[in-house]
MARDOLO-618719 format. One record per residue (C-alpha): residue number from 1; x, y, z. Coordinates in Angstrom, 2 decimals. Layout:
@resi:NUM | u:X | v:Y | w:Z
...
END
This chain:
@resi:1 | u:-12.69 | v:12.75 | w:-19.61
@resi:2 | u:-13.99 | v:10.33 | w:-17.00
@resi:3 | u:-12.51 | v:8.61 | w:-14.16
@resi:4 | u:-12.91 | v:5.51 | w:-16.60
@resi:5 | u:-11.67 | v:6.45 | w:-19.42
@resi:6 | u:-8.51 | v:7.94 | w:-17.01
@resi:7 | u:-7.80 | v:5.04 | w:-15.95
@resi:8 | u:-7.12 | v:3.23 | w:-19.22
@resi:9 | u:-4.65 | v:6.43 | w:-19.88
@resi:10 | u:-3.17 | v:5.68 | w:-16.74
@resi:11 | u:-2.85 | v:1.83 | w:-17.05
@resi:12 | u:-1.21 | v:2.80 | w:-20.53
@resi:13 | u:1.10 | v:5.37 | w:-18.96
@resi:14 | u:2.04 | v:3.23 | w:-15.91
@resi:15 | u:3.10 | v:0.00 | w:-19.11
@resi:16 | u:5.71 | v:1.92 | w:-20.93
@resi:17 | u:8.74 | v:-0.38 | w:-19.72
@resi:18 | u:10.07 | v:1.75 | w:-22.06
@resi:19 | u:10.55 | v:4.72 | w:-19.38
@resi:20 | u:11.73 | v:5.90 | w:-15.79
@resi:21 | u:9.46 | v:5.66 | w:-13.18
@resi:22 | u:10.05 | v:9.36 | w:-12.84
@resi:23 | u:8.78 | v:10.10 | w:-16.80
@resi:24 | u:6.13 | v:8.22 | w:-16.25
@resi:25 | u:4.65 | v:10.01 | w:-12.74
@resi:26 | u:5.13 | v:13.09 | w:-14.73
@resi:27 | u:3.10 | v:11.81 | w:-17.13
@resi:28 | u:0.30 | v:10.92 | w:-15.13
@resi:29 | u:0.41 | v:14.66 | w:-13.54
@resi:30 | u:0.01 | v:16.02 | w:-16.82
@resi:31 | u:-2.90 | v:13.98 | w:-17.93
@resi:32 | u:-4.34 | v:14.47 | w:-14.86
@resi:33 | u:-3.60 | v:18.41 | w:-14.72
@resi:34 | u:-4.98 | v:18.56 | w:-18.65
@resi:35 | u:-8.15 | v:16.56 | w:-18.01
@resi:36 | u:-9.64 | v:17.06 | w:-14.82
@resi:37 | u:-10.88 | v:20.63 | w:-14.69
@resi:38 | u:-10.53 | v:20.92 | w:-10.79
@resi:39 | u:-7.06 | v:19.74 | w:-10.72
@resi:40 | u:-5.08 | v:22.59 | w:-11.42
@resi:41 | u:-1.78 | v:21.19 | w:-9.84
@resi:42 | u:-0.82 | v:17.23 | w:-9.72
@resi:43 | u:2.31 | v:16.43 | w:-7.97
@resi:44 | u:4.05 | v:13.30 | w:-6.18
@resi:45 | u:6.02 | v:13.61 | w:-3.43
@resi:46 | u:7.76 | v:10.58 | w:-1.58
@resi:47 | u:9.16 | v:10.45 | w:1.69
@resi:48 | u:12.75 | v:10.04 | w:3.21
@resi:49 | u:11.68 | v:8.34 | w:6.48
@resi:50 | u:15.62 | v:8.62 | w:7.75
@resi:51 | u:14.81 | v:12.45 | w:7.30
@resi:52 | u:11.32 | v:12.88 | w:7.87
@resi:53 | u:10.87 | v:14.55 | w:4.57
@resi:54 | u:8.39 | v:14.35 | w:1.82
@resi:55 | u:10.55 | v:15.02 | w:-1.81
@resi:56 | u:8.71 | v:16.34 | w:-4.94
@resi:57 | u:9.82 | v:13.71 | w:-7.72
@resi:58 | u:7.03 | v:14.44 | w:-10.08
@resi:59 | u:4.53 | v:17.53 | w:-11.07
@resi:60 | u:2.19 | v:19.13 | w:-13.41
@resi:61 | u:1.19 | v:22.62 | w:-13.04
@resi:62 | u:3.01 | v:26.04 | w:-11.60
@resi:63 | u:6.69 | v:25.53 | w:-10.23
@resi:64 | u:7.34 | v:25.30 | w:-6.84
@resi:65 | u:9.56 | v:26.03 | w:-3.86
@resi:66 | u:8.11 | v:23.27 | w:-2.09
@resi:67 | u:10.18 | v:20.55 | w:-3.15
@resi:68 | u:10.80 | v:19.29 | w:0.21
@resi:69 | u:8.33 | v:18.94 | w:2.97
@resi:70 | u:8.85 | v:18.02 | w:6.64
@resi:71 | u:6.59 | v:15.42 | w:8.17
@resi:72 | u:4.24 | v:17.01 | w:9.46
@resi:73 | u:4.28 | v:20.85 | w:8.23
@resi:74 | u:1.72 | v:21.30 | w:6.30
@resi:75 | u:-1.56 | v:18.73 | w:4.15
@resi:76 | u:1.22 | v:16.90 | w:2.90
@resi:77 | u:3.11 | v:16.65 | w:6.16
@resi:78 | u:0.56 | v:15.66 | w:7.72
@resi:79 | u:-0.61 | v:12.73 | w:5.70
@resi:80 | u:2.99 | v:11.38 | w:5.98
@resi:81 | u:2.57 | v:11.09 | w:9.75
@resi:82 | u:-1.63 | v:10.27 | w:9.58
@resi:83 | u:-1.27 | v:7.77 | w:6.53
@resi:84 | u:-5.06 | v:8.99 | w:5.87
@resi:85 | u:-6.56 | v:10.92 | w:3.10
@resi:86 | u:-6.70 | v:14.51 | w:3.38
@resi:87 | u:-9.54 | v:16.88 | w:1.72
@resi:88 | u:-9.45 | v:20.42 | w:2.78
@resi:89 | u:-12.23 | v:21.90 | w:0.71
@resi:90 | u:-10.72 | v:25.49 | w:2.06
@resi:91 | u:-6.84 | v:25.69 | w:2.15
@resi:92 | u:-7.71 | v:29.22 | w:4.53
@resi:93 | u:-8.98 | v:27.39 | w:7.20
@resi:94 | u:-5.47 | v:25.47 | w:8.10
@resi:95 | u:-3.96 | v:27.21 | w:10.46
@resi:96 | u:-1.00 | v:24.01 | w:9.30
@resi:97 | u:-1.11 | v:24.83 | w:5.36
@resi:98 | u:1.59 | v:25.89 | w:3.79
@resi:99 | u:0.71 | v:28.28 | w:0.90
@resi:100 | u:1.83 | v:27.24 | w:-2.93
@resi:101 | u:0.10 | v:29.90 | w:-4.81
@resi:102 | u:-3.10 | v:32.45 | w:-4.01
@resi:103 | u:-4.72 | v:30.69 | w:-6.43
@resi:104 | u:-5.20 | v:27.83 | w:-4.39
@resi:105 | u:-8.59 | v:27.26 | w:-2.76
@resi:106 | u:-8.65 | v:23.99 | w:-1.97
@resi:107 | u:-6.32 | v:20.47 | w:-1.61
@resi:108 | u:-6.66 | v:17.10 | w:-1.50
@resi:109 | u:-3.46 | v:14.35 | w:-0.77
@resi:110 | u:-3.72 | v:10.70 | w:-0.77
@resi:111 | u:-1.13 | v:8.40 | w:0.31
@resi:112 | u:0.63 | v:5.96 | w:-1.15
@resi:113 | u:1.54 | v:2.35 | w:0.18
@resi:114 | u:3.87 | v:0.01 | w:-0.71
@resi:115 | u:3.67 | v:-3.04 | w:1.51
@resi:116 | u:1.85 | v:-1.67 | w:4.47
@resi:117 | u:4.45 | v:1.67 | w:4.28
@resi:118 | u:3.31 | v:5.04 | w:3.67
@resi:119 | u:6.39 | v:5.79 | w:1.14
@resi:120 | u:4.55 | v:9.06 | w:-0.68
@resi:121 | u:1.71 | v:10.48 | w:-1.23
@resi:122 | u:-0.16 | v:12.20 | w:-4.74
@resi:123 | u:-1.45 | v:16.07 | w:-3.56
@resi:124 | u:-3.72 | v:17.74 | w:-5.78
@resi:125 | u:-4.29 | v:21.94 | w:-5.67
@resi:126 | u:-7.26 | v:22.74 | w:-7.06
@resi:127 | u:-8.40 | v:27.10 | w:-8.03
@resi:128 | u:-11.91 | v:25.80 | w:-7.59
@resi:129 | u:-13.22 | v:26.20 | w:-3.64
@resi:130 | u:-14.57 | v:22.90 | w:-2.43
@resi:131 | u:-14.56 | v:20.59 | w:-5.61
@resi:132 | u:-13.41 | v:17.39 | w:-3.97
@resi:133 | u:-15.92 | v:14.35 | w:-3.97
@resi:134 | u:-15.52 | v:10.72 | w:-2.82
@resi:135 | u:-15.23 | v:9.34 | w:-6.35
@resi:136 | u:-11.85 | v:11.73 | w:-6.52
@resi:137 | u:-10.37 | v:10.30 | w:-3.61
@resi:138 | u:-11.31 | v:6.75 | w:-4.68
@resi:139 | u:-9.88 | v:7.53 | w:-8.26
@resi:140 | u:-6.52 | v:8.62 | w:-6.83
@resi:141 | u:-6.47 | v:5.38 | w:-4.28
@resi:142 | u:-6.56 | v:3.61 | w:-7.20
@resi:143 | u:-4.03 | v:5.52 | w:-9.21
@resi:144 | u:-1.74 | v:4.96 | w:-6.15
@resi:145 | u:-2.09 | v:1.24 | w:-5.63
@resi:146 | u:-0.90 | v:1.05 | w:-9.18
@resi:147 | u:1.67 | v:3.26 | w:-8.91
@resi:148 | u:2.70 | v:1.13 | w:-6.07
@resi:149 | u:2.65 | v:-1.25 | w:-8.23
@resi:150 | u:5.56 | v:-0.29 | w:-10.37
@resi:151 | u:7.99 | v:0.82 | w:-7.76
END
């Protein structure tokens, strides 16, 4: 499916008054987790600035222990304190990645702004060793600001 036709879904999924914010994120993991070959796990996490923490609210894909991130441990952790994109096209050459699954070859986490704040971010794990391209970050940019959106 492309980036086009994702969007409508995503549009559609983000509409539904009808459910939690939470429902819907997890929504938009799975369609993104079904669809896009290279995106083998979808997940948002948002932070807890009093904390420091990043906090898994939403996910497609394997189960996992890493429901709560400190700022900077980590791709995640590290976008939380950078507020920039993050592509590693090879999770083994982080000497600051923390491991999910061997399965995982490569990552990519985007953060996401409400009013100026970094207040989460959408992180992507992907079997497939550097898969990543500029229209994927732009495509989850805009899947952010529209998240944003609805918060």
């Amino acid at each position: 499916m492309s980036f086009h036709i994702l969007k409508k879904e995503v549009e559609h999924i983000l509409s539904r008054s009808d459910k939690q914010l939470n429902e819907r994120l997890t929504n938009i993991c799975e369609l993104l987790q079904s669809e896009i070959d290279h995106y083998d796990w979808v997940g948002f996490y948002f932070a807890e600035h009093s904390t420091k923490t990043l906090h898994l609210k939403a996910f497609a894909g394997e189960p996992t222990d890493h429901t709560v991130i400190p700022f900077g441990k980590g791709i995640c952790g590290q976008v939380a304190e950078s507020h920039k994109n993050f592509v590693v096209p090879d999770v083994k050459s982080q000497d600051n990645y923390i491991a999910c699954s061997l399965n995982v070859k490569a990552e990519i986490v985007v953060p996401l702004f409400k009013d100026r704040v970094n207040i989460g971010q959408i992180d992507i794990d992907s079997h497939t060793p550097d898969p990543f391209t500029v229209e994927d970050e732009r495509f989850l940019e805009w899947i952010n600001e529209n998240v944003a959106k609805n918060i």
